[in-house]
N, C-alpha and C positions, 0 to 999 in steps of 0.2 A: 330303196336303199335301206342296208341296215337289216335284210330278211334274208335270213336261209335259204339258196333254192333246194329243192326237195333233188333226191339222185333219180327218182323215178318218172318217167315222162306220163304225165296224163295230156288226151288231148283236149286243148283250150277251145271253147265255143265263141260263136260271135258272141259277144260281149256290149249292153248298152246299160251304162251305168244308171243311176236313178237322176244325176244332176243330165242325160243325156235327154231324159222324155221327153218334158216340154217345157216350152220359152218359161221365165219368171213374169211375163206380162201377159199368160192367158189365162182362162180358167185351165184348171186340170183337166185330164180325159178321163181321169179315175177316181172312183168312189169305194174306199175300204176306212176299215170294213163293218160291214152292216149284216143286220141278221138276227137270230133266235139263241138264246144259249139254254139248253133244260136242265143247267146245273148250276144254273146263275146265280147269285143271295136277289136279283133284281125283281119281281115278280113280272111272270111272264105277259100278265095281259099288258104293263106299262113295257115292255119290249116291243110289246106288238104294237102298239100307240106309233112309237116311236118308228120302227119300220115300215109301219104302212104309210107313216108320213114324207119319209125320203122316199119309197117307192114311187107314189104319188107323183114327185118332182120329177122322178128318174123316166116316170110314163110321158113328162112335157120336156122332159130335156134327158136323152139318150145321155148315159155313160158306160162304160165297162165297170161292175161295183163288183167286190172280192163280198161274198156272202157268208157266213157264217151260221153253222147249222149243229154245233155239235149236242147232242142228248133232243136233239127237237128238229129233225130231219124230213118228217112229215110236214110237223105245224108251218117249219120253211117252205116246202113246196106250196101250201096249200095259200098261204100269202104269195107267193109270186103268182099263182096260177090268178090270184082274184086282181090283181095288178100284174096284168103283163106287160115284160119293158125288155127289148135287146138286150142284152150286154151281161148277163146276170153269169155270173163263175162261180161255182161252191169249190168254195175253200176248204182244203184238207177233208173232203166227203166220206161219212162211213154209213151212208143209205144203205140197204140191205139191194139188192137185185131188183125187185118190183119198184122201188121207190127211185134207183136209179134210171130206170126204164122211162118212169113218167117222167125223172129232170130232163133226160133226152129230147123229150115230147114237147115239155115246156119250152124247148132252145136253150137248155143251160150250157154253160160248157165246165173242165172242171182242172183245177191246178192241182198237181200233182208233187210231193214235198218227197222225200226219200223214206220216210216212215208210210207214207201209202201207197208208191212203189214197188215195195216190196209183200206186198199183200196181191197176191195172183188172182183170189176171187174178185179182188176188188176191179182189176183190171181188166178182167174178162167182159165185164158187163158196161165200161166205158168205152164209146167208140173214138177208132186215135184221131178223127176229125174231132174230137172236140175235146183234147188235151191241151192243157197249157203246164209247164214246169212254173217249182217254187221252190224256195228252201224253206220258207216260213220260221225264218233266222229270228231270234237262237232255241226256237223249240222245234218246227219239226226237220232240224238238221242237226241234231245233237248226234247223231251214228254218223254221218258223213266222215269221208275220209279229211275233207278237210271243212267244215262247218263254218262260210264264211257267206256274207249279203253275196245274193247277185251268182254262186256257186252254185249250180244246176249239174254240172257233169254226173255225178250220182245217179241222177233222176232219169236222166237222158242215157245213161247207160243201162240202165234198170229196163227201160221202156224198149229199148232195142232190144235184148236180150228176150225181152217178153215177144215181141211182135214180131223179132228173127229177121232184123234189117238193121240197119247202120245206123252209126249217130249222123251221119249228113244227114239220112231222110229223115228221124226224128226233128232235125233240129229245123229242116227244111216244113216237114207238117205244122210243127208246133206255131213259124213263125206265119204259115198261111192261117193256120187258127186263129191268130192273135191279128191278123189282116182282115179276115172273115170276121171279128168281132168290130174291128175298126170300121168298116164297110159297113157294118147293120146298126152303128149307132149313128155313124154319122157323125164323126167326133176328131177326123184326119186331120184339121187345122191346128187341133189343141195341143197335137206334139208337137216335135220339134223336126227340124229338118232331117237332122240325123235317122230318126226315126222312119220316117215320111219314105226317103231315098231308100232304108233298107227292107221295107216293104213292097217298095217299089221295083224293086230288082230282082225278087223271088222270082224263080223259072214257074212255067206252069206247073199246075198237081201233073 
């Protein structure tokens, strides 16, 4: 109520708001975000303290945790690889080729905002089974046409364009991705039903 509709038709995705994940009586399925910053004021070795200590947890109790690698890309891999644990997603990635090659190797998977989207090299060297969309609201969807939580169309149009297939299949890959992670932590109870049913509906790859 009270909002403009726009005169232009975009098309709307399945939609699972953040109060939709999981119950307010479970643990979370998710861990964000955690990670390395090489621009930090923080000194890096107490970063690393700090990360290898949720890693730690995350190797006795699976989660999907949103990672954080920016200016320290390497030093990130090189802490997951010494602590391996499902579920690990780098956030807004700008590894170079080789470095993304090893997160592959590692089982990362990687969330994709509209500012790295639109970066081709980038996208060349990530395979679409291990995409997940973001907006990473309100920095990296500042360019979006409409720059709102939970607004992915951008991304998903971006992705399709690149890979020369539809936004179904996109939105279809992304949400087996996001099932594929669910599956490898082990972590399906912690959503919510909503959740749970629309995972559970996905046609085969």
């Amino acid at each position: 109520m009270g909002r403009r509709r726009s005169s232009r038709t975009r098309p709307q995705p399945h939609r699972i708001r953040p109060r939709h994940l999981h119950p307010a009586d479970r643990p979370p399925p998710l861990v964000s975000e955690i990670g390395l910053d090489g621009k930090s004021r923080v000194p890096l070795d107490r970063q690393q303290t700090t990360l290898r200590s949720v890693l730690g947890v995350l190797e006795r109790t699976p989660r999907i945790a949103s990672i954080h690698s920016y200016g320290a890309c390497e030093k990130v891999l090189d802490e997951l690889e010494r602590a391996p644990a499902p579920g690990m997603v780098l956030h807004w990635w700008l590894g170079d080729p080789e470095q993304t090659a090893r997160a592959v190797r590692l089982g990362c998977y990687f969330s994709v905002n509209v500012s790295a989207a639109r970066k081709t090299a980038l996208l060349q060297t990530i395979p679409l089974d291990r995409v997940l969309t973001e907006t990473d609201h309100p920095f990296g969807d500042r360019s979006s046409a409409q720059p709102l939580p939970g607004n992915v169309a951008d991304v998903e149009q971006a992705l399709a364009r690149h890979h020369q297939t539809t936004l179904r299949d996109i939105r279809q890959t992304v949400s087996h991705n996001l099932a594929a992670l669910v599956r490898d932590t082990r972590c399906a109870a912690h959503f919510s039903r909503r959740v749970r049913s629309h995972l559970a509906s996905l046609p085969p790859r």
